[in-house]
C-alpha positions in Angstrom: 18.0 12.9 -11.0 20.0 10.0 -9.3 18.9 9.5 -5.7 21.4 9.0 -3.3 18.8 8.3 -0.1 15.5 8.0 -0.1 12.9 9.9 2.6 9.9 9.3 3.4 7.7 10.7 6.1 5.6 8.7 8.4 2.7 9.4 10.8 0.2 7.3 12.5 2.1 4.1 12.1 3.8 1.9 15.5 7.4 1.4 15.6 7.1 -2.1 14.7 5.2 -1.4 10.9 8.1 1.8 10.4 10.5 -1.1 10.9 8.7 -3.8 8.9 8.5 -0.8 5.9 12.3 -0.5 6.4 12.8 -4.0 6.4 10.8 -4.2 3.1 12.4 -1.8 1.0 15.4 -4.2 0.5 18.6 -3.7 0.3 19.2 -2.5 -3.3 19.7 1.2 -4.4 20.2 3.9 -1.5 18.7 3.4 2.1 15.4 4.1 2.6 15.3 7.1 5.5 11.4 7.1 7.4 11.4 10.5 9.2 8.3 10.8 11.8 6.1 13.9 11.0 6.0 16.1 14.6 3.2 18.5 15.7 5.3 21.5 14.9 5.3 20.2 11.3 1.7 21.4 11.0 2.4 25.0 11.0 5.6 24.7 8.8 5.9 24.7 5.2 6.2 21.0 3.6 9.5 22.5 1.4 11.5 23.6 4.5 10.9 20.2 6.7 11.8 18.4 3.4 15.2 20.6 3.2 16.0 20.5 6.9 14.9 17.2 6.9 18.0 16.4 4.1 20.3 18.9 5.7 20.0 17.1 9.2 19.7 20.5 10.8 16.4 20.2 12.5 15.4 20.1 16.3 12.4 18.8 15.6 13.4 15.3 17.5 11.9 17.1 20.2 8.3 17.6 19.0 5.8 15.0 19.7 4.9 12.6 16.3 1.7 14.3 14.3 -1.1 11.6 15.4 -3.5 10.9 12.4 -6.5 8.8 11.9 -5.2 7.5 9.2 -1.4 6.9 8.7 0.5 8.7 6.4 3.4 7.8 3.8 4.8 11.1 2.1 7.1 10.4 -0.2 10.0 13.3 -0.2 12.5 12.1 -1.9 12.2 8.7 -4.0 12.5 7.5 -7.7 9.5 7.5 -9.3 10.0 4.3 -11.2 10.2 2.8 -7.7 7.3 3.6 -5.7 4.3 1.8 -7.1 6.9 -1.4 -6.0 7.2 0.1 -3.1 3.6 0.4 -2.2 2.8 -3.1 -3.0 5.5 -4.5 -0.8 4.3 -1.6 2.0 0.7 -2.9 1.9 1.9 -6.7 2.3 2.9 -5.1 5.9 0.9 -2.8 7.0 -2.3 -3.9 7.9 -4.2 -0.7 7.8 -4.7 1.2 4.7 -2.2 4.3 4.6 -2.6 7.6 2.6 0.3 7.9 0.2 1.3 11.2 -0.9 4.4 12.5 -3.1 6.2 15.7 -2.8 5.3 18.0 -5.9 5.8 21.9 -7.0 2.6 22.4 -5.2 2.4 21.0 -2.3 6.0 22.2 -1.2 4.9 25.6 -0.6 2.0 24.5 1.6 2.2 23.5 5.4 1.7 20.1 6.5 -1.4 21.2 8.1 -3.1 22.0 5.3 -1.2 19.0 3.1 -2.6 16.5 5.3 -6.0 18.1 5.6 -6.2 18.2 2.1 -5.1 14.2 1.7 -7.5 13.2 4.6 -10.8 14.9 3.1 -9.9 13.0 -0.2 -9.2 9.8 1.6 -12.6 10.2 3.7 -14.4 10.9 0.1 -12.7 7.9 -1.4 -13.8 5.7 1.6 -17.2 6.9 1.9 -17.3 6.0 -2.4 -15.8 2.4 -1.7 -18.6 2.2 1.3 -21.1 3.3 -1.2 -20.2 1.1 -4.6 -20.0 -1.9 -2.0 -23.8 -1.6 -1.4 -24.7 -1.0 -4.9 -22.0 -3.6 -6.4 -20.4 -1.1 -8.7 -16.6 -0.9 -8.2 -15.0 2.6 -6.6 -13.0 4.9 -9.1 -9.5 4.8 -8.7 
């Protein structure tokens, strides 16, 4: 499928780190769109934000950003073969540890709400493992 934007969704993160993730994704291939994730987004299916997001149809400039303990990176619309480069040149900016997510058949027909309650009970689990193998010196599963 040849990508002519890329979208990502953001919460949690200041303006300054959206622009340093911009600013990172370099110039090659299509421009990288970050679109904040709003309060209303909670209660909407994660298919129809994506499509309205593409479209450029949505009101939801209005909305107050989704605030998260942990920030979010939802990959919507991005080649595959590109995001693990992504992620490494995302981490070398961000100082906090995001939760990175990718748009599948599943997950599009589920709200955001329950998409980001679902990716913040793993992250927590995944945490608590890290937490837990750094006492015993074993190393976390990935």
């Amino acid at each position: 499928m040849p990508f002519d934007k890329k979208l990502v969704f953001v919460a949690g993160f200041e303006e300054t780190q959206c622009r340093a993730i911009v600013a990172a994704s370099g110039t090659g291939g299509p421009p990288l769109r970050l679109e904040p994730l709003r309060q209303g987004d909670a209660d909407r299916l994660v298919g129809a934000v994506v499509e309205e997001a593409l479209a450029e149809t949505s009101s939801r400039d209005a909305e107050r950003p989704m605030e998260l303990c942990h920030p979010l990176l939802f990959f919507a619309l991005f080649p595959r073969s590109e995001i693990d480069t992504f992620v490494e040149t995302v981490k070398a900016c961000v100082p906090r540890r995001a939760i990175l997510a990718a748009l599948t058949p599943t997950n599009m027909t589920w709200t955001f709400g329950t998409l980001v309650e679902h990716l913040l009970e793993e992250h927590e689990h995944v945490i608590r493992l890290e937490a837990r193998d750094a006492v015993s010196g074993e190393e976390a599963p990935q």
